[in-house]
N, C-alpha and C positions, 0 to 999 in steps of 0.2 A: 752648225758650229758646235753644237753641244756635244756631238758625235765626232768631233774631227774628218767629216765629210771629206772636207778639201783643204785637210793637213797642217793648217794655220791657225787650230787655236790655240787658245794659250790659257793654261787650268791654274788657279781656279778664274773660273768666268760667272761674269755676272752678265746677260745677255741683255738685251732693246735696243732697237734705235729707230722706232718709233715714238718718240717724247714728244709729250705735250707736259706743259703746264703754267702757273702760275711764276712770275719774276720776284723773290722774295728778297735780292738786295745787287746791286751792280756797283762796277767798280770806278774809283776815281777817274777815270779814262774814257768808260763808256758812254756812249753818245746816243746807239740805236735805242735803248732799252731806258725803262723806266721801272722801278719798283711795281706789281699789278699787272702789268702787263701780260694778254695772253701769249705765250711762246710755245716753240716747238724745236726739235733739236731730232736731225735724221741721222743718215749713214756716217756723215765727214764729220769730226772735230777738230782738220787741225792738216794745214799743206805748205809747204814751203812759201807762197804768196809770190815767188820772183820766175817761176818758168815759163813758157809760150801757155801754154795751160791754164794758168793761176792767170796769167797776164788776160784772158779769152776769157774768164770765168766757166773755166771748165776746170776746178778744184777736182772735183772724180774723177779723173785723169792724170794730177799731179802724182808724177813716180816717189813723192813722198809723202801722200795722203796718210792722214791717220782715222786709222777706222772709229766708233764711235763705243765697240767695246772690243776686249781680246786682241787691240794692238798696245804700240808703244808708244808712250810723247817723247818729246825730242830730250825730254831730263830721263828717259828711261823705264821712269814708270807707266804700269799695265793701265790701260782706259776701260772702264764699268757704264755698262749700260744702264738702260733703263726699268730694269728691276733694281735701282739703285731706291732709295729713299729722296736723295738729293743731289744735283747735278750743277757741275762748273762749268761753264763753256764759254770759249772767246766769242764774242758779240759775232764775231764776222759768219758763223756758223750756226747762228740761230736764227730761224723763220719767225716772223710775226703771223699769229693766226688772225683772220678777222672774226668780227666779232659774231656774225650772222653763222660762225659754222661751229658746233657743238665739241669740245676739244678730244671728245672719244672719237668723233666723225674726221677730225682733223688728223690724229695720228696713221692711219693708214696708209696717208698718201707723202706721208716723209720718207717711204720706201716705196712702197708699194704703188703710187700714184706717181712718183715723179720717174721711177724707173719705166712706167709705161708709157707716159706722158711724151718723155724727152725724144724716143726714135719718133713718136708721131709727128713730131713738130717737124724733127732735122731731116729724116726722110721726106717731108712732104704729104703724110698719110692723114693729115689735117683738115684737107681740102674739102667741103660738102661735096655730097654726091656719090664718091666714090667707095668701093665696094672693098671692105676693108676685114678679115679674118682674126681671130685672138683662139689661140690653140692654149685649152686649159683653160676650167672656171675654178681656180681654185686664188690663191690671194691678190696676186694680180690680178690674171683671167679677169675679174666680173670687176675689177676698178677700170680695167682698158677699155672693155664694153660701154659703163658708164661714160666714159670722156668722148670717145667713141661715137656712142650717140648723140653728145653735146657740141658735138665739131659739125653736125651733121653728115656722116657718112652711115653705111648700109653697116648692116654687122654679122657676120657670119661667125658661130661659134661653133668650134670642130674640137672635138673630147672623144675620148674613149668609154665614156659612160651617159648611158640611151637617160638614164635617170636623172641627169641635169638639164632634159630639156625643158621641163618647165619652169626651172628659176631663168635660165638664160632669156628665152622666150617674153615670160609673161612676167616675168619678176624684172628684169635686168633691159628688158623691149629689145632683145636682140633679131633682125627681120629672119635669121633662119640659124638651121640646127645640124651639124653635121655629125654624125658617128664616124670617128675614124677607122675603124673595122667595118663598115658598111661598104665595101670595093665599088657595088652599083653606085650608090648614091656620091661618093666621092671621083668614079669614073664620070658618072653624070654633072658633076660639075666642075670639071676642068676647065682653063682658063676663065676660070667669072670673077677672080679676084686682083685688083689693083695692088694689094699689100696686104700682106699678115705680120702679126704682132703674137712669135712663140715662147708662151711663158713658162713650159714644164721645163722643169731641174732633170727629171728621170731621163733617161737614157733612151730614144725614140726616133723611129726611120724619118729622115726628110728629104725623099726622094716623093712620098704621096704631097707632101703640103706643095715642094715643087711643082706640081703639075696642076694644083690647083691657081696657080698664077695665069696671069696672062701674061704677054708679052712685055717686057722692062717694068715687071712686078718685081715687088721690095722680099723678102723672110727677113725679119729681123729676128733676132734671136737673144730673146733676155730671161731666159733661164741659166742656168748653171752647170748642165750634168757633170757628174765626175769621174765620167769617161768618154773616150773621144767619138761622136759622130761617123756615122759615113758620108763622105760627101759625094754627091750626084753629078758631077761634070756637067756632061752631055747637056742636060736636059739644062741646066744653066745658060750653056756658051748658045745653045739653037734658040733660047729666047732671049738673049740679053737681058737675061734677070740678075739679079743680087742676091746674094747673103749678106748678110752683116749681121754685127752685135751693135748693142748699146748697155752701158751700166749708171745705172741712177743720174745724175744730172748734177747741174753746176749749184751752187747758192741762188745767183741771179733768176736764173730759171723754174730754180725749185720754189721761190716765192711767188713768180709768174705764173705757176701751175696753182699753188694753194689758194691766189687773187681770182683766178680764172674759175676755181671751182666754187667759189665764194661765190661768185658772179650767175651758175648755175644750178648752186646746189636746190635750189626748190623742184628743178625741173628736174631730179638726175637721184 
């Protein structure tokens, strides 16, 4: 965003939307919140509340979402992130942290945790057992791994670089390690995955991760690149596999996820 990546920002910016903090006063109206209370505030501030969307609690999807910095509210004025000093936000868009999870430990997954979170769930890549892929340890990458691990499935991490395998591995308990430049080792494990969960932004073939599926395996795709993919037919339509995306996740859900890691975070 700070780069105009992907065309839409809006200067001057003040960037985050990963917040956490303390409630230092709430309005005559507010119900959820209390003065003290630990909160947290992600990607959305702000969605029309009346479409099939907002109706499903699936606010990330409202064709009138407002981002959390570098968009506009509905009076027109620019929304400032979380390098802000102090921050307004309508109750309906802020997370309650629990109290057992550290609130540096807790901002991460207001982006970063609920965006990898949410395909696990709606795909079905939740299930213990199954043999589940995260391409890239970088911000996501090694929070997907983490949940991952705590849903109980297998974890396979496939990077570009041979030097992350011991955080994945022995830091992160991921059961194996893939180089994706390694042709043998990635030919060598063709169809052994149920689902992959791709987090790179860069620009990157998906015709290898394709073939690491098995048959009516998932790709989800929750990075960003800012140019367009090749996509692989063939090898789709002869396993009845999927592509899809998913981008960050509803209100409802995203406190479901920060509950859920409450719930884990000593093991994780």
């Amino acid at each position: 965003m700070a780069k105009n990546d992907w065309g839409n920002s809006i200067f001057p910016i003040v960037p985050g939307h990963e917040i956490v903090g303390i409630v230092r006063e709430v309005g005559s109206k507010v119900l959820k919140f209390k003065v003290g209370d630990r909160v947290g505030v992600g990607v959305i501030v702000g969605s029309c509340h009346s479409c099939d969307n907002c109706s499903n609690n699936l606010e990330n999807y409202c064709p009138e979402m407002i981002l959390t910095y570098s968009a506009k509210y509905t009076d027109g004025t620019t929304t400032y992130g979380g390098y802000s000093d102090t921050m307004v936000a309508d109750e309906h868009f802020v997370i309650r942290i629990p109290d057992n999870i550290p609130l540096d430990a807790a901002a991460p997954l207001l982006c970063a945790g609920i965006t990898v979170y949410s395909p696990m769930r709606y795909y079905g890549l939740d299930k213990p057992g199954l043999n589940v892929g995260v391409v890239g340890l970088g911000g996501l990458g090694h929070v997907a791994v983490k949940f991952l691990k705590s849903l109980g499935a297998k974890v396979t991490v496939i990077s570009t670089s041979p030097n992350k395998m011991k955080e994945a591995t022995e830091n992160l308990g991921a059961d194996s390690f893939l180089v994706s430049r390694d042709q043998d080792r990635m030919q060598a494990a063709t169809g052994t995955l149920d689902g992959i969960i791709d987090t790179v932004s860069a620009v990157h073939p998906i015709l290898p991760l394709v073939g690491l599926l098995k048959a009516h395996g998932k790709l989800v795709l929750v990075g960003m690149p800012e140019k367009p993919l090749e996509l692989p037919v063939i090898p789709l339509v002869i396993g009845r596999k999927t592509l899809a995306g998913s981008c960050i996740g509803g209100m409802k859900e995203t406190q479901e996820m920060i509950d859920f890691a409450a719930t884990t975070q000593d093991n994780t």
